[in-house]
N, C-alpha and C positions, 0 to 999 in steps of 0.2 A: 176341465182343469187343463191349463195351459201345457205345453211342452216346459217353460221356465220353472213353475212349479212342480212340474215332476221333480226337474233335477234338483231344486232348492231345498224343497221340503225334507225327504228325507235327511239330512246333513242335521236340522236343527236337533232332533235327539238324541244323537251320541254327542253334543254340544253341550247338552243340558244335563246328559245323565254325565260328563266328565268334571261340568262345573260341581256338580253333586258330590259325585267323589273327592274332588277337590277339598271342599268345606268340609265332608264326613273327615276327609283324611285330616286335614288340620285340627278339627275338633279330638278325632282321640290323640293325634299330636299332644296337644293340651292337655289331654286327660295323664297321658302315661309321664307328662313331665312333672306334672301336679302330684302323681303318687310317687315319684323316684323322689321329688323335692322333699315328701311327706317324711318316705323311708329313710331319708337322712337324716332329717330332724327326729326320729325317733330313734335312730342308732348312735347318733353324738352321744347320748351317754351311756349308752354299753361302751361303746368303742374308750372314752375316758376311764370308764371302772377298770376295762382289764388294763388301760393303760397305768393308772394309778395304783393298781395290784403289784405292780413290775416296778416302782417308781422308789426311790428311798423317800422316808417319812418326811425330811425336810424340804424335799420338792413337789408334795402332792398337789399341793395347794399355790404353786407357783404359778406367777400368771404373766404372760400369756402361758396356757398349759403344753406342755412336753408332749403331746404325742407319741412320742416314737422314743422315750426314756435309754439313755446312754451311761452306763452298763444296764442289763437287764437284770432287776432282781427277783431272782426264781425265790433263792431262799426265802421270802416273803410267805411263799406256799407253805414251803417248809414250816416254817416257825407258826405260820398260822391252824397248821394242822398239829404241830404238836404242845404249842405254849397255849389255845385257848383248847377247852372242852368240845371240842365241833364233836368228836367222836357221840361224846353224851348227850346231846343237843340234837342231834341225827337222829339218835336210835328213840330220843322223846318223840321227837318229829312224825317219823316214820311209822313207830305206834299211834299215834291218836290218828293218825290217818289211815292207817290199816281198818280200825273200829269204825271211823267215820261213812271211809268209801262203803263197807257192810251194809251201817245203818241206814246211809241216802241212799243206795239201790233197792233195797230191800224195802222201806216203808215207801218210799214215791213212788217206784212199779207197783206196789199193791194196793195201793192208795186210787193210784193215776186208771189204775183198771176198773176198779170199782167205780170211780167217776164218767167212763167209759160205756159198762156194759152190763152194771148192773141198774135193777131200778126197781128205786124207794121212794117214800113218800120225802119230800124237801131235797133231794137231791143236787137241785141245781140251786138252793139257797144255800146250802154247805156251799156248794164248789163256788158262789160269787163269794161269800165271807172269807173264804181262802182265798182269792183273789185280792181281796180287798185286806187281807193282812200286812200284802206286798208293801201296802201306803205307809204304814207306821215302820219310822226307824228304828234301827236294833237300840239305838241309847237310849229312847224312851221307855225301855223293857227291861234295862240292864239293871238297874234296883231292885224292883221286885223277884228277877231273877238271883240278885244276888243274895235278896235275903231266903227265899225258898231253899238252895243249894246251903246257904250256912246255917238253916234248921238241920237238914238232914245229913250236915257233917262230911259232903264236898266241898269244899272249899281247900285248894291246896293240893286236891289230887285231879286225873286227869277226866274226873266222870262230869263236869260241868261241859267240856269240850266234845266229849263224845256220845254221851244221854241222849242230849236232844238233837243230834241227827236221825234216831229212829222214830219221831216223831214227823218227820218229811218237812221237805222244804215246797213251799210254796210252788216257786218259778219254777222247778223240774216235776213237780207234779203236773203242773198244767204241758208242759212241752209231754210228758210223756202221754198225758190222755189223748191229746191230737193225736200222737203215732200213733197206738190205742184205736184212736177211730177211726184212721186210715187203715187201719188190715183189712181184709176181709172175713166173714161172719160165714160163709160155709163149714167151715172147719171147726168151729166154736159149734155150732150147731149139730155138727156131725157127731161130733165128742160128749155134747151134753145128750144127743136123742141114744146113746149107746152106754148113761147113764155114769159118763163122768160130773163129777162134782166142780162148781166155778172154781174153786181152787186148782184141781188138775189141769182144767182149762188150762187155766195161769201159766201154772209149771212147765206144762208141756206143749206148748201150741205158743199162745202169745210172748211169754219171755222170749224166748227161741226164736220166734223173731223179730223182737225189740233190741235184738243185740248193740245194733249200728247205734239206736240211739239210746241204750246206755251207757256205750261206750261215752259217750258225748256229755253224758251226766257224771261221768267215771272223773274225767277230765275234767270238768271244769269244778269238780267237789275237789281234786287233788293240790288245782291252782289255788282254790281259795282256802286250805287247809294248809296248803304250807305256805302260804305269806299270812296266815293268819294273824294279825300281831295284837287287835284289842282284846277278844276273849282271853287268852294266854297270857296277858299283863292283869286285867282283872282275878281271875281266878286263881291263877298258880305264884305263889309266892315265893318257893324255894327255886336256887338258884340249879340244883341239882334236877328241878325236873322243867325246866326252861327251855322251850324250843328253839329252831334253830331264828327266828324273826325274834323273837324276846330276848334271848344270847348275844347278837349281835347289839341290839338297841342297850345293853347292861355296857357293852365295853367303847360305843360309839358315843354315851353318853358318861363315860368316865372322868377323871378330874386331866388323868394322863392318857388324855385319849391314843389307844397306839393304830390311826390309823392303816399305815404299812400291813396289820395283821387282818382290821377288818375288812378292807379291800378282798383282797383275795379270796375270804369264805361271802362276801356278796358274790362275787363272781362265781362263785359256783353255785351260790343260790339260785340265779341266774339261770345258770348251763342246763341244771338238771329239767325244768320246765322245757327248754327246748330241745332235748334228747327225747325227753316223752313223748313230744308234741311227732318229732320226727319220726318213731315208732309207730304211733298211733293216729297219723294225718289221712291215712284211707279210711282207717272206720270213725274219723271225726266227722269225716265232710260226708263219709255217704251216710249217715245219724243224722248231721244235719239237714240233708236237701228235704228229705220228705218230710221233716217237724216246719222245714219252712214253705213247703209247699200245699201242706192240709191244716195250716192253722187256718181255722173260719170263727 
């Protein structure tokens, strides 16, 4: 090799590895403008709701829209907490999800375990038919459901919404069997040869540490139980046991609609999912890394 090649050569690779960085670097360029571009478009209408919470009634709907509403109307809060029923509509809320969150933890850990770690004859033809339940939409079931619940004289109260969660859900049974079949089996073993029963198992060994991702089933039952709004318009008829998604949808759909009031209990519809979420963000993500890292 020449004297010129000596000195040439080495030069071309930090040449090639800068042009590389270069491209990496413009590419996640592009990626981090693509998700702020995203984040905006998905906060334009939060950012409008609290704006039109604050807004008098005859300018909610003004266009181009006020942003930044001159005076601010707080009393809107006011009046919306105490002229519509939020108080009653909360504490409906709050109960069928109290029963719920129970139900979903309770039947889909026990469920998700037994699909796991015990073993039956058809086992894994149960657990694809449960998979394959996921395919059929809830309206295609809503009839028959309706007529079963008004033989047995729920209809109107809150047991059509809170029953069949102890019956488990599909999608978090399977996410909890993966976790389920990521632990480890010395310890289940150690406990059954000193002649604990699979239930003890359960109790005391794998719940304990399926926390993280119950936590993550905890969450995402809470979200979809409190925007609930088709079950709770089917079943519940009186206005007195109306949640807070069916409450609002009774006076948003009024003849005098008083916007100004509904605005504000949205916004704290809102608020509360992200206060949880803020609470609950370490055991959501560490629940989820290993249901997404041993699904197979």
């Amino acid at each position: 090799m020449s004297e010129r090649e000596l000195v040439v050569a080495p030069s071309v690779v930090p040449n090639a590895f800068e042009r590389f960085l270069r491209v990496e670097n413009f590419v996640q360029l592009l990626l981090r403008l693509a998700l702020v571009f995203g984040a905006i478009v998905i906060l334009i209408p939060f950012v409008w709701a609290v704006s039109a919470s604050l807004t008098p009634r005859e300018l909610i709907f003004a266009f181009p829209p006020r942003w930044f509403p001159q005076p601010l109307r707080w009393d809107n809060y006011v009046q919306a907490l105490t002229v519509l029923p939020f108080a009653r509509y909360a504490l409906n809320t709050f109960i069928i999800i109290f029963f719920v969150e129970i139900g979903t933890l309770l039947s889909c850990s026990l469920v998700a375990f037994g699909f796991a770690r015990l073993e039956f004859p058809g086992r894994n033809l149960l657990f694809y038919l449960m998979l394959g339940s996921m395919m059929v939409p809830e309206q295609v079931t809503i009839v028959p459901l309706y007529q079963i619940f008004r033989l047995l004289g729920w209809i109107n109260t809150y047991l059509p919404l809170i029953v069949p969660s102890f019956f488990g859900v599909p999608l978090y049974i399977f996410l909890l069997r993966q976790f389920f079949r990521a632990l480890p089996r010395e310890l289940e073993d150690a406990a059954r040869i000193d002649g604990a029963s699979w239930l003890r198992v359960f109790w005391t060994i794998d719940a304990p540490l399926a926390r993280p991702a119950l936590a993550v089933i905890a969450v995402f039952t809470f979200l979809q139980t409190w925007t609930n709004f088709f079950y709770p318009l089917i079943f519940l008829h009186s206005s007195d046991q109306a949640t807070l998604a069916l409450g609002l949808a009774y006076y948003a759909t009024a003849v005098d609609q008083p916007w100004q009031l509904v605005m504000p209990i949205t916004v704290l519809m809102m608020i509360v999912p992200i206060v949880l979420f803020f609470f609950v963000q370490r055991q959501f993500f560490s629940g989820l890394s290993p249901i997404r890292f041993f699904i197979q």
